[in-house]
DSSP file (Angstrom, degrees, kcal/mol; ACC not computed):
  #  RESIDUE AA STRUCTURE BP1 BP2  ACC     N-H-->O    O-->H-N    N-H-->O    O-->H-N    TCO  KAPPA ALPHA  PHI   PSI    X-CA   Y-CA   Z-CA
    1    1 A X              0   0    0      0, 0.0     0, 0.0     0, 0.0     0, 0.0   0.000 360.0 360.0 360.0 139.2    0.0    0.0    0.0
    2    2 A X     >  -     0   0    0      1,-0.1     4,-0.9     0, 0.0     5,-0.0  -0.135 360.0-106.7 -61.9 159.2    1.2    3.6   -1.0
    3    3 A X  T  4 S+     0   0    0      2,-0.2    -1,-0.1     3,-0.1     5,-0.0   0.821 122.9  46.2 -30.7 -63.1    1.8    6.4    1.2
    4    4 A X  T  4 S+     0   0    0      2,-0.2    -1,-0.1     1,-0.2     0, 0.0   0.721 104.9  54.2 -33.4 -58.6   -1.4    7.7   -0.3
    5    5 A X  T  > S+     0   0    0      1,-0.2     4,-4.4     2,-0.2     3,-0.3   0.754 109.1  48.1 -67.9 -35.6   -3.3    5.0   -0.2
    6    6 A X  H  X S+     0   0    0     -4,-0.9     4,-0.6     1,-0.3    -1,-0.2   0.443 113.5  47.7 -90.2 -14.3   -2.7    4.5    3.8
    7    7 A X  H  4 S+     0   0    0      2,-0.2     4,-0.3     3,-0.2    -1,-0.3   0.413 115.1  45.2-136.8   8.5   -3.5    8.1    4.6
    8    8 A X  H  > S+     0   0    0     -3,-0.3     4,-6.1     2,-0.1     5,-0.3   0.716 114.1  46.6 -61.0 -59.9   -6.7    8.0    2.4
    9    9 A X  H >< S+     0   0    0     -4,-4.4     3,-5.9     1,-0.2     4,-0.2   0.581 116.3  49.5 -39.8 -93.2   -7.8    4.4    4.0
   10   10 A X  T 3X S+     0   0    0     -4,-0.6     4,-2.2     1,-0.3     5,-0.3   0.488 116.3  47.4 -45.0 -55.0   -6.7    6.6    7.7
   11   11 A X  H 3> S+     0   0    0     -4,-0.3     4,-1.5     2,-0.2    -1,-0.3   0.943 103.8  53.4 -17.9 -70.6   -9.1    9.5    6.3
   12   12 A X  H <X S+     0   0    0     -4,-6.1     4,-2.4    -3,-5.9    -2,-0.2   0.872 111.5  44.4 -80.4 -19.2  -11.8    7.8    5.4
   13   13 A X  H >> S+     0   0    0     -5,-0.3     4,-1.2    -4,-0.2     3,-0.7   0.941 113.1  53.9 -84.5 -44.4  -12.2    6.0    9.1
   14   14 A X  H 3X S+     0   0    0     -4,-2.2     4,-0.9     1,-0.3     5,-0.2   0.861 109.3  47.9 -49.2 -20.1  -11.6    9.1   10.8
   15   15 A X  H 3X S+     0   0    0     -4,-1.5     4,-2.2    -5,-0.3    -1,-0.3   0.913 110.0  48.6 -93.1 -33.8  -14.2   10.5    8.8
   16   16 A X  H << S+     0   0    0     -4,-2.4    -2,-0.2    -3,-0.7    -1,-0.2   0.710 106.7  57.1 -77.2  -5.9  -16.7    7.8    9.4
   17   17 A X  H >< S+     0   0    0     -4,-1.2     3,-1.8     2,-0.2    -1,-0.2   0.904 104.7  54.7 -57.1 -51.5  -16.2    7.8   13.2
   18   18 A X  H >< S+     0   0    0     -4,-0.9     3,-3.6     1,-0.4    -2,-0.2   0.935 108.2  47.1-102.7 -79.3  -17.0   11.1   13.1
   19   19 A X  T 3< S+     0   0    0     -4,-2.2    -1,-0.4     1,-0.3    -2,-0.2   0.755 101.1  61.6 -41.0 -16.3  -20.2   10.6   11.4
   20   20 A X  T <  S+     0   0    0     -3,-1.8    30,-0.4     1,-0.2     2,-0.3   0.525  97.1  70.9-110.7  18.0  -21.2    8.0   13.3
   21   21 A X  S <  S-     0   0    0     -3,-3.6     2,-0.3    28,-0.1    -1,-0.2  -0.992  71.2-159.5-122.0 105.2  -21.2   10.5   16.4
   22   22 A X  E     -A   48   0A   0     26,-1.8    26,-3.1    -2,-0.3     2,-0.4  -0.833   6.2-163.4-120.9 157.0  -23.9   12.9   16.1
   23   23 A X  E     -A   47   0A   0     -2,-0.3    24,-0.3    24,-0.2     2,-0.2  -0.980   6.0-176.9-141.7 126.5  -23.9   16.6   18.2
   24   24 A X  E     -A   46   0A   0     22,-2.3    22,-3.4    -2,-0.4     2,-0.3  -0.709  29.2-122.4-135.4 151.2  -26.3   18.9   18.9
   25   25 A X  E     -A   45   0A   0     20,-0.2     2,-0.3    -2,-0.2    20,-0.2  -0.686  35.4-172.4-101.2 152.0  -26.6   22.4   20.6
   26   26 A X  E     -A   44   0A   0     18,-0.9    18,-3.4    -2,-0.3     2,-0.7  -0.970  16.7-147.4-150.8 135.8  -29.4   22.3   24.0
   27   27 A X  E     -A   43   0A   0     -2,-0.3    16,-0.2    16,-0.2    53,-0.1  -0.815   8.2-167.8 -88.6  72.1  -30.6   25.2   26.0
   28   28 A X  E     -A   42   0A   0     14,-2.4    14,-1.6    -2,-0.7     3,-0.1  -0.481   2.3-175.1 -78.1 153.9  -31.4   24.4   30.0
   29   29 A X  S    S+     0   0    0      1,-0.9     2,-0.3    12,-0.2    -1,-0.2   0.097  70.0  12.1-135.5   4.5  -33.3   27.7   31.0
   30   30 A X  S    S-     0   0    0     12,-0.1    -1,-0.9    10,-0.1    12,-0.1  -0.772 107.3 -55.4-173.8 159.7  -33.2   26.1   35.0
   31   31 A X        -     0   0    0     -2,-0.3    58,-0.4    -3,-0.1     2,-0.4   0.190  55.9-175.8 -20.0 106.1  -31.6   23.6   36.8
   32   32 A X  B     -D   39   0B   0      7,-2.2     7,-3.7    56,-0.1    58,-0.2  -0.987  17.1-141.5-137.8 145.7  -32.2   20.2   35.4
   33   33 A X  B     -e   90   0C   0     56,-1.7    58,-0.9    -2,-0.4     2,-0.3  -0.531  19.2-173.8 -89.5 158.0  -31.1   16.9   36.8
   34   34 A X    >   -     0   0    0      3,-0.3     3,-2.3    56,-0.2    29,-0.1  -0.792  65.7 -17.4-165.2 125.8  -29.9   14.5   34.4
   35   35 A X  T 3  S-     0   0    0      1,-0.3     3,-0.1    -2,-0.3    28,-0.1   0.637 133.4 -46.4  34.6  41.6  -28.9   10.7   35.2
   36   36 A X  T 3  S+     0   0    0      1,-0.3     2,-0.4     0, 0.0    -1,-0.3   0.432 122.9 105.1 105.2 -14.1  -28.7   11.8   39.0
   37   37 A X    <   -     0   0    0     -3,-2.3     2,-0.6     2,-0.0    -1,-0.3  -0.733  64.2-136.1-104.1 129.6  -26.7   15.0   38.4
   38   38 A X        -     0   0    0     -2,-0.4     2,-0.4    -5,-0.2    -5,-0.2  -0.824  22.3-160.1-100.5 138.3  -28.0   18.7   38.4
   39   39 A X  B     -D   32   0B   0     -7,-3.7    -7,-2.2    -2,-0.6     2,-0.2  -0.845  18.1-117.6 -83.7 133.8  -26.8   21.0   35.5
   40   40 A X        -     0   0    0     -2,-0.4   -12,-0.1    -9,-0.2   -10,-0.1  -0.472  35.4 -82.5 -57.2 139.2  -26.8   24.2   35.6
   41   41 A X  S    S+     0   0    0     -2,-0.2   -12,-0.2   -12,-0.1     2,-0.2  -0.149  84.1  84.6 -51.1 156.8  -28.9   26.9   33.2
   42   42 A X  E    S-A   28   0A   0    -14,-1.6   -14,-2.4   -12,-0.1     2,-0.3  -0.864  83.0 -52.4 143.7-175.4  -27.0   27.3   30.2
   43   43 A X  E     -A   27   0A   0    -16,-0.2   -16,-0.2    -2,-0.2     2,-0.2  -0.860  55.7-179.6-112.6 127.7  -25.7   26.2   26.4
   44   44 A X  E     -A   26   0A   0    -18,-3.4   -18,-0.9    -2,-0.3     2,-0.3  -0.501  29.5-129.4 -97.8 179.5  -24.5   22.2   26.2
   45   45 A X  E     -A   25   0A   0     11,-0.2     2,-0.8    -2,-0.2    11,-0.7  -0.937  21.2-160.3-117.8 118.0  -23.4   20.4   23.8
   46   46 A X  E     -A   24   0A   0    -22,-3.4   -22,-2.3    -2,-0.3     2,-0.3  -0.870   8.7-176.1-103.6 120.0  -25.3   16.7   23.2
   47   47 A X  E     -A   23   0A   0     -2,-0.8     7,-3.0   -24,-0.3     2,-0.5  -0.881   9.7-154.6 -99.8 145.7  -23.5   14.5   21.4
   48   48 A X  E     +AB  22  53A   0    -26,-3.1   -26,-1.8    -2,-0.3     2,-0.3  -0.898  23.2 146.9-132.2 108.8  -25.2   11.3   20.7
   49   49 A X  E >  S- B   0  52A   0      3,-0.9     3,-1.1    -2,-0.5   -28,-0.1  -0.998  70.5  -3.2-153.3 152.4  -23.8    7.5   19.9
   50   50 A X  T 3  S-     0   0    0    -30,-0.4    -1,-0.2    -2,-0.3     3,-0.1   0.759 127.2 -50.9  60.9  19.7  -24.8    4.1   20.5
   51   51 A X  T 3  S+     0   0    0      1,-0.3    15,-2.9    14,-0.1     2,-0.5   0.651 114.9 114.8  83.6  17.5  -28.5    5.0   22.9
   52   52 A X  E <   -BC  49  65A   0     -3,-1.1    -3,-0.9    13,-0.2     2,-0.4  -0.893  56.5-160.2-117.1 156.5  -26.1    7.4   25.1
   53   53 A X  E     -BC  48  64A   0     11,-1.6    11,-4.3    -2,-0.5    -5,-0.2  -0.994   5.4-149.4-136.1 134.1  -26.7   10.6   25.1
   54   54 A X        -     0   0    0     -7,-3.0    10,-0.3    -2,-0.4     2,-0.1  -0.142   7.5-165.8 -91.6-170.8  -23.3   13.3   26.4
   55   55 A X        -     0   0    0    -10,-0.2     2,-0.7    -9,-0.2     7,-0.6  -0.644  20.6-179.9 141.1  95.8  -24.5   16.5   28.0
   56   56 A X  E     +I   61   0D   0    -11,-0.7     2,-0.5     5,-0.2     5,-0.2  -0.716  25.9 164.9-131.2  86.7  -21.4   18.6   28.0
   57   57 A X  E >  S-I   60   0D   0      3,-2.4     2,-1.1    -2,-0.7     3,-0.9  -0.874  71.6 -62.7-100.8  80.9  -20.5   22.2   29.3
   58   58 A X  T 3  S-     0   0    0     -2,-0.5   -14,-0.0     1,-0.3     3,-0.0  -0.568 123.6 -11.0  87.0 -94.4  -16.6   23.0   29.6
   59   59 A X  T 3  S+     0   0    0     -2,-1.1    -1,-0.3     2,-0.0     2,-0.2   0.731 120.3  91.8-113.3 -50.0  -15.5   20.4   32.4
   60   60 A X  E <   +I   57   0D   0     -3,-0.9    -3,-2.4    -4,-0.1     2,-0.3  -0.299  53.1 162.5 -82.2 146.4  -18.9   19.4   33.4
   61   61 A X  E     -I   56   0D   0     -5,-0.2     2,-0.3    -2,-0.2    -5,-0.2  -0.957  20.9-166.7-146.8 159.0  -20.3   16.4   31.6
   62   62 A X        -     0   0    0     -7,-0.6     2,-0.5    -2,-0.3   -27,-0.1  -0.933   3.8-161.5-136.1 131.1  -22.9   14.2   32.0
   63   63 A X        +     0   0    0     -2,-0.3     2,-0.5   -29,-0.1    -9,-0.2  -0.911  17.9 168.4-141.8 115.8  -23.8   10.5   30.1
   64   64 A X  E     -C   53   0A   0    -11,-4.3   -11,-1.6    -2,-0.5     2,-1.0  -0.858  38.8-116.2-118.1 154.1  -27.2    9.1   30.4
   65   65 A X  E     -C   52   0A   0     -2,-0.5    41,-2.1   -13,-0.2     2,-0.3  -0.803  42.2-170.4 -98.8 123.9  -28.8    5.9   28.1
   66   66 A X  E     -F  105   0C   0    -15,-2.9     2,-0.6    -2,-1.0    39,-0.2  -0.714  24.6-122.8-107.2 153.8  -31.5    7.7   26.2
   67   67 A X  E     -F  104   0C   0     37,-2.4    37,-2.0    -2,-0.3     2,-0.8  -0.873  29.5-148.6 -86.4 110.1  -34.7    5.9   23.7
   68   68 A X  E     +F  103   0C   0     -2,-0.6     2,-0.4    35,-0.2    35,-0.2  -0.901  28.8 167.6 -99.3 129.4  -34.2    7.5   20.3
   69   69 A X  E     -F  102   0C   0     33,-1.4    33,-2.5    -2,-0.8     2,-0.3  -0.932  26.3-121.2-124.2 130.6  -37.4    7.7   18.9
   70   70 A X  E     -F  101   0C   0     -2,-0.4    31,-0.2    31,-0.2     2,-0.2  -0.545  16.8-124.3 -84.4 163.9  -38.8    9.6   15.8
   71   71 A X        -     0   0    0     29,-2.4    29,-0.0    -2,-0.3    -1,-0.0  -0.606  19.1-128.7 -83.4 140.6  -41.3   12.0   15.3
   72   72 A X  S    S-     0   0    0     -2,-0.2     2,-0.2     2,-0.0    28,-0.1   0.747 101.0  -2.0 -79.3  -6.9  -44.2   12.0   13.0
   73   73 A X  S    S-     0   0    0     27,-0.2     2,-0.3    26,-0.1    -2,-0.3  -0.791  96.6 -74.2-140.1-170.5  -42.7   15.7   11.8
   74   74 A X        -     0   0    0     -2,-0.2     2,-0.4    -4,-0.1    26,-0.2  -0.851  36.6-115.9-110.8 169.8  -39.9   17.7   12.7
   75   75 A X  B     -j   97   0E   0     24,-2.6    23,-2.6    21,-0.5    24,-0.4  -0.698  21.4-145.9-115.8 103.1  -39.6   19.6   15.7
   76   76 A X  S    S+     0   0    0     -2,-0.4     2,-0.2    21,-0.2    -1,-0.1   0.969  88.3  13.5 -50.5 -52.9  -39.4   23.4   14.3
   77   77 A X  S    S-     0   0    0     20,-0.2     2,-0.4    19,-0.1    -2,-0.1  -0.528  89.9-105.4-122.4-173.6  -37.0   24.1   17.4
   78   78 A X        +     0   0    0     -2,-0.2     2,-0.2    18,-0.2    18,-0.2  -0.932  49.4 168.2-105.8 161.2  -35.1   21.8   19.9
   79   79 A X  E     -G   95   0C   0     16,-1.1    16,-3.6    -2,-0.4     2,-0.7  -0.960  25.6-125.8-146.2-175.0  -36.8   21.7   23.5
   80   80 A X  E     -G   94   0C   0     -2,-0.2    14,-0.2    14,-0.2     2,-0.2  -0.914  11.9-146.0-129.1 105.8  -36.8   20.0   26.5
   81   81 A X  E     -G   93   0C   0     -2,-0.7    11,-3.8    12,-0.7    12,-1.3  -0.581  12.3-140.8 -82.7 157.7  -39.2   18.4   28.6
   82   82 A X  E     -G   91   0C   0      9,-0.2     2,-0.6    10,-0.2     9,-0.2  -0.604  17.1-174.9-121.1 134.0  -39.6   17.9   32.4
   83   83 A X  E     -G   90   0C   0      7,-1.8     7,-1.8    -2,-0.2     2,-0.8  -0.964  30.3-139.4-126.1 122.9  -40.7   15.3   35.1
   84   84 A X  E     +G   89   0C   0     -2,-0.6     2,-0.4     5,-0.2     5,-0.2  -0.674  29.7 170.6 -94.5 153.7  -40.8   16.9   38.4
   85   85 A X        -     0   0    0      3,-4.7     3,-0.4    -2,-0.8    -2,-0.1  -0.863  66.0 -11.0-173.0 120.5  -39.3   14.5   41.3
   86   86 A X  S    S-     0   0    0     -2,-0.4     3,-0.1     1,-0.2    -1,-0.1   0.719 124.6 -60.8  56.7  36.9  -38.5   15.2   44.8
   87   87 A X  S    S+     0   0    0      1,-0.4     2,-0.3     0, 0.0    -1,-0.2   0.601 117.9  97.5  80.9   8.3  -38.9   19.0   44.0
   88   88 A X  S    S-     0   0    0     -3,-0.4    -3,-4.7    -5,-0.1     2,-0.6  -0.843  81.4-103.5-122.3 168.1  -36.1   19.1   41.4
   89   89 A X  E     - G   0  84C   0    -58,-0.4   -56,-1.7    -2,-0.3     2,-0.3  -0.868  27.0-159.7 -92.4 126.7  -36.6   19.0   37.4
   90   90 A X  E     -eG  33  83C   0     -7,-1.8    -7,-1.8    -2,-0.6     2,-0.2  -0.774  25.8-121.9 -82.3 127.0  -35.7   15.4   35.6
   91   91 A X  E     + G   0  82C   0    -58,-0.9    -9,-0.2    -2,-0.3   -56,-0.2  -0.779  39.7 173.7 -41.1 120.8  -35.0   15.8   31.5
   92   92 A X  E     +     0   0C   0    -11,-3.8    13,-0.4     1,-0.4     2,-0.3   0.363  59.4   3.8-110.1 -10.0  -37.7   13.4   30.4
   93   93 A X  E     - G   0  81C   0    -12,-1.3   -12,-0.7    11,-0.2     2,-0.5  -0.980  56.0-147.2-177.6 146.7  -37.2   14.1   27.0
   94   94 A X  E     -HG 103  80C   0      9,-1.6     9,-2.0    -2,-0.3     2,-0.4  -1.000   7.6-166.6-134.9 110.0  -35.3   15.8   24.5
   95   95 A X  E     -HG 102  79C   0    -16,-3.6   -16,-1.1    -2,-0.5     2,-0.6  -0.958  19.0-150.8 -89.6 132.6  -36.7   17.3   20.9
   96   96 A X        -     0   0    0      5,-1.7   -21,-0.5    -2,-0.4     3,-0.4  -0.942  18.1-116.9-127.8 121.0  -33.9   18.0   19.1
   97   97 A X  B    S+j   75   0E   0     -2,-0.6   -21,-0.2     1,-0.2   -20,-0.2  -0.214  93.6  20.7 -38.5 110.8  -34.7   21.2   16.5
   98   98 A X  S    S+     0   0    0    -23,-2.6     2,-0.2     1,-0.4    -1,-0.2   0.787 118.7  79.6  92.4  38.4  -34.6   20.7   12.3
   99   99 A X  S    S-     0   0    0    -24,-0.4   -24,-2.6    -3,-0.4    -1,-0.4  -0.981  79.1-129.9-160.8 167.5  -35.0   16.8   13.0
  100  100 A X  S    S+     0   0    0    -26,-0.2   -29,-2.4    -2,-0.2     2,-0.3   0.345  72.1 109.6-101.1  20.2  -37.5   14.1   13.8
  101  101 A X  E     -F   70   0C   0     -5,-0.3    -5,-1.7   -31,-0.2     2,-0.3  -0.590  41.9-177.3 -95.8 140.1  -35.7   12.7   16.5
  102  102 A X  E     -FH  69  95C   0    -33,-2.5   -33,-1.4    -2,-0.3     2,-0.4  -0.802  15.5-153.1-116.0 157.0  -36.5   12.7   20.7
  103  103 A X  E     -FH  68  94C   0     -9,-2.0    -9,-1.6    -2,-0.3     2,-0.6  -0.991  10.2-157.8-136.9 112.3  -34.4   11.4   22.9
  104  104 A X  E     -F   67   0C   0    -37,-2.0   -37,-2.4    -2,-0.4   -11,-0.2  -0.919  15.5-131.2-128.8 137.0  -36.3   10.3   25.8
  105  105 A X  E      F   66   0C   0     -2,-0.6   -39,-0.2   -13,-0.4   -15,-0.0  -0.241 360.0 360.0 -73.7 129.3  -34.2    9.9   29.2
  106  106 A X              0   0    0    -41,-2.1    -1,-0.1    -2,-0.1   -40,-0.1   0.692 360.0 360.0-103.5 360.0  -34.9    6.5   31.2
């Protein structure tokens, strides 16, 4: 194998790993707990692979196993729904904006 060839092959899995990891912007507007943790308000980042879903601000991060489920449309903007329990807010669910997909939190 070429020089060439070997740093195409090395390309093209980096580039499908990459793909096969997908990453989304989320808005908490209050305190929400997630897989036992509270986050603070503020802009994450969710990355999503394999039925886990990353919840990821600077240092703090978070990994819960989410249901991806579709939608019978798409969800014009992403939001976030709520279970309350024991006087704090749960993420029951995730719409994620310009897609049909939810991610709902077990």
């Amino acid at each position: 194998m070429t020089k060439t060839m070997k740093f195409f092959a090395i390309f093209l899995t980096i580039g499908l790993l990459a793909a096969s990891a997908a990453t989304y912007n989320v808005t908490l507007f209050q305190p929400s707990v997630v897989a036992g943790k509270e986050l603070k308000p503020g802009d994450y980042k969710l990355m999503l692979e394999d039925g886990k879903a990353v919840i990821q601000k600077g240092k703090e991060k978070v990994e819960a196993t989410v249901k991806v489920e579709q939608g019978d449309s798409k969800f014009s903007s992403t939001s976030v729904r709520y279970a309350e329990e024991n006087g704090k807010l749960k993420i029951q669910e995730i719409r994620l904006g310009g897609t049909t997909t939810k991610l709902v939190f077990n």
